[in-house]
TORVEX-228352 format. One line per field, with one value per residue: x, y, z of N, C-alpha, C in turn. Coordinates in steps of 0.2 Angstrom, whole numbers, plus 5000, padded with zeros to 4 digits. Each point is the difference from the previous one (the first is absolute). Example, Ala and Ser with C-alpha at 12.3 -4.5 7.8 and 13.67 -1.06 7.14 Angstrom:
residues 2
n_xx: c(5066 / 4998)
n_yy: c(4972 / 5005)
n_zz: c(5039 / 4996)
ca_xx: c(4996 / 5004)
ca_yy: c(5006 / 5006)
ca_zz: c(5000 / 5001)
c_xx: c(5004 / 4996)
c_yy: c(5006 / 5005)
c_zz: c(5000 / 5003)
***
This chain:
residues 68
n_xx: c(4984 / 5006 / 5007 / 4997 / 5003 / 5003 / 4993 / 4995 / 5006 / 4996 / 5002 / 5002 / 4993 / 4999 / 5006 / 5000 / 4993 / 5003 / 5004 / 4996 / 4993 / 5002 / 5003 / 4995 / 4999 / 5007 / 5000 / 4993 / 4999 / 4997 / 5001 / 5006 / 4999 / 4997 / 5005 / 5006 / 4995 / 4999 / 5006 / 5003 / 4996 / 5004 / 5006 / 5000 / 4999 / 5007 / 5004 / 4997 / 4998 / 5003 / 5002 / 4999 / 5002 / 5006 / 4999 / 4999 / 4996 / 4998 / 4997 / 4997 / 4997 / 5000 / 5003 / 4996 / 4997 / 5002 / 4996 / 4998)
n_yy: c(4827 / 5006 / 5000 / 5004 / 5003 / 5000 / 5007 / 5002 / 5004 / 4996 / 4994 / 4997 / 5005 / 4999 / 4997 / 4996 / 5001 / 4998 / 4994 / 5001 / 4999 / 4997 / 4997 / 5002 / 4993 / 4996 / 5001 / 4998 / 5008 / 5000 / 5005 / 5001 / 4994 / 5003 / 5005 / 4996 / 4998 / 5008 / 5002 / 4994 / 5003 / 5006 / 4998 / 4995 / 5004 / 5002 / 4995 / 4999 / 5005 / 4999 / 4994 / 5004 / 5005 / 4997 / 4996 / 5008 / 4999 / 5000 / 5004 / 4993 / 5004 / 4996 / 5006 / 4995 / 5004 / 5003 / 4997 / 5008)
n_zz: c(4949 / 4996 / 4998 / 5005 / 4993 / 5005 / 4997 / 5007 / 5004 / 5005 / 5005 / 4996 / 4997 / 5004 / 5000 / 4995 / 5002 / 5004 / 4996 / 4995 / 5003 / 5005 / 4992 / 4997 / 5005 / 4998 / 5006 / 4998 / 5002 / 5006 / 5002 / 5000 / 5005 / 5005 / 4997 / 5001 / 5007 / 5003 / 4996 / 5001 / 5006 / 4998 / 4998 / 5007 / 5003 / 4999 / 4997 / 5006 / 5001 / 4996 / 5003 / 5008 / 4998 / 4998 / 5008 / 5000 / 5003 / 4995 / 5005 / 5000 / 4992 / 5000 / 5003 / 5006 / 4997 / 5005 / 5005 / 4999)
ca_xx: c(5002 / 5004 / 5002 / 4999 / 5008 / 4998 / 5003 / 5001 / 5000 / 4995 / 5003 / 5007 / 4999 / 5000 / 5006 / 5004 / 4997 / 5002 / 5006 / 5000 / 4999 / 5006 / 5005 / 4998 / 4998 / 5005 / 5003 / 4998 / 4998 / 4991 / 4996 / 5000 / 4995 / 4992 / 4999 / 4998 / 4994 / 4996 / 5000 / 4997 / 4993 / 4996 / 5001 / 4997 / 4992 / 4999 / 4999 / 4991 / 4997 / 5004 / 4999 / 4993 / 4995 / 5000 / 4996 / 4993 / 4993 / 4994 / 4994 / 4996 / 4994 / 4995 / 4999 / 4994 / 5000 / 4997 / 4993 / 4998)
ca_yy: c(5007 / 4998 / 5005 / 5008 / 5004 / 5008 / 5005 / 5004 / 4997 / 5007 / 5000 / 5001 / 5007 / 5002 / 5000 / 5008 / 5008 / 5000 / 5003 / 5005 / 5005 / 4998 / 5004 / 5005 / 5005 / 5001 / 5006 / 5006 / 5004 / 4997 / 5006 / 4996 / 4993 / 5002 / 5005 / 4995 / 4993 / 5005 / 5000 / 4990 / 4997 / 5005 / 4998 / 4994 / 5002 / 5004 / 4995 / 4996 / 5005 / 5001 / 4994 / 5000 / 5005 / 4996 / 4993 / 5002 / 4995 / 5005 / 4998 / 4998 / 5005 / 4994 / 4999 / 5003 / 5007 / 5000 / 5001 / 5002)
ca_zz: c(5000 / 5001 / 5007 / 4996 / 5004 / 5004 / 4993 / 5004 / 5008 / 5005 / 5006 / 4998 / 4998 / 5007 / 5003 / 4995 / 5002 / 5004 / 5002 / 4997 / 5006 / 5002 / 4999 / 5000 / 5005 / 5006 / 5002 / 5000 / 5006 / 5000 / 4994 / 4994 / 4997 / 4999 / 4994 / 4993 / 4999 / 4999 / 4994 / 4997 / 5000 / 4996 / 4993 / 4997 / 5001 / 4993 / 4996 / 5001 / 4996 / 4994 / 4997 / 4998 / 4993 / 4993 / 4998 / 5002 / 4993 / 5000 / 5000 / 4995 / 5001 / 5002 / 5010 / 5003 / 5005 / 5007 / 5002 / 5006)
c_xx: c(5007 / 5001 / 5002 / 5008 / 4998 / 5008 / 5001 / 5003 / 4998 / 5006 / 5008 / 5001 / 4997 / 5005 / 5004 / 4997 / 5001 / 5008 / 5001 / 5001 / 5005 / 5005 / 4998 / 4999 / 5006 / 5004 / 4996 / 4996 / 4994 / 4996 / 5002 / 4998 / 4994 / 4998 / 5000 / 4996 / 4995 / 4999 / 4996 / 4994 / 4997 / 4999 / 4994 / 4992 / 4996 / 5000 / 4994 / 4996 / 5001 / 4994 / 4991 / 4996 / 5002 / 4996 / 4992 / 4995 / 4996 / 4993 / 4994 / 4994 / 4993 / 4998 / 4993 / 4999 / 4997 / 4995 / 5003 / 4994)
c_yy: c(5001 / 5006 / 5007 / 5001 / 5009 / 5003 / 5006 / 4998 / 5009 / 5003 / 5006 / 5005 / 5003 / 5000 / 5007 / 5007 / 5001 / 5002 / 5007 / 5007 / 5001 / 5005 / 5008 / 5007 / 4998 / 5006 / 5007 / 5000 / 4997 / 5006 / 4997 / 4996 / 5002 / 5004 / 4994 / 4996 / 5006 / 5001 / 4995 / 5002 / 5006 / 4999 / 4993 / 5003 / 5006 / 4994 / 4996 / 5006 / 5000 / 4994 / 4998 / 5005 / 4996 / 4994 / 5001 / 4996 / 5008 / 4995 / 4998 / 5002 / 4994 / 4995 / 5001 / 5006 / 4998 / 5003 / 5007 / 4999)
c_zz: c(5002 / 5007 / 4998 / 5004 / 5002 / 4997 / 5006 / 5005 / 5002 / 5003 / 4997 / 4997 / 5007 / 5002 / 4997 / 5000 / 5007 / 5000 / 4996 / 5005 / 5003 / 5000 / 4999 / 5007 / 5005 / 5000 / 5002 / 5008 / 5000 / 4997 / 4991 / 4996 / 5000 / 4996 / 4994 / 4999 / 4998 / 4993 / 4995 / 5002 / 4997 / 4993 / 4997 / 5001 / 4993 / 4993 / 5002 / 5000 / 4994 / 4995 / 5001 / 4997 / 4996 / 4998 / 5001 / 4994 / 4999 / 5001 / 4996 / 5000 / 5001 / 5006 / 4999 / 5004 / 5006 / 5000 / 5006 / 5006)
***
C-alpha cells in the first residue's frame, strides 16, 4: 500500500479563518465585534435552514401505519 499524499490541511484552513477574522475585526469597539459575530451567526442560521428545506426527503408512502 502506498502512501496517501494529504490534498487537505484542516489545521492550516484554521489558521487562515482566523487571521481572516482577525483582520476583519482589528480595530473595532466591543459593540462592534459583537454586532459582527451577531450578524455571522444570523446569516449562518439562515443558509442551514436554507440547506435543510433543500435536503428535505419526502416521506416514503410504504411506512407501516401505526397501531392507535
Amino acid at each position: 500500500m502506498g502512501i496517501k499524499r494529504k490534498t487537505f490541511d484542516c489545521v492550516a484552513m484554521k489558521r487562515r479563518g482566523a487571521e481572516k477574522v482577525q483582520r476583519t475585526t482589528r480595530g473595532m469597539t466591543r459593540e462592534a465585534e459583537l454586532a459582527f459575530w451577531s450578524r455571522g451567526t444570523a446569516e449562518l442560521l439562515i443558509e442551514q435552514k436554507a440547506l435543510r428545506q433543500k435536503n428535505k426527503r419526502p416521506r416514503s408512502t410504504s411506512r407501516i401505519p401505526r397501531i392507535p
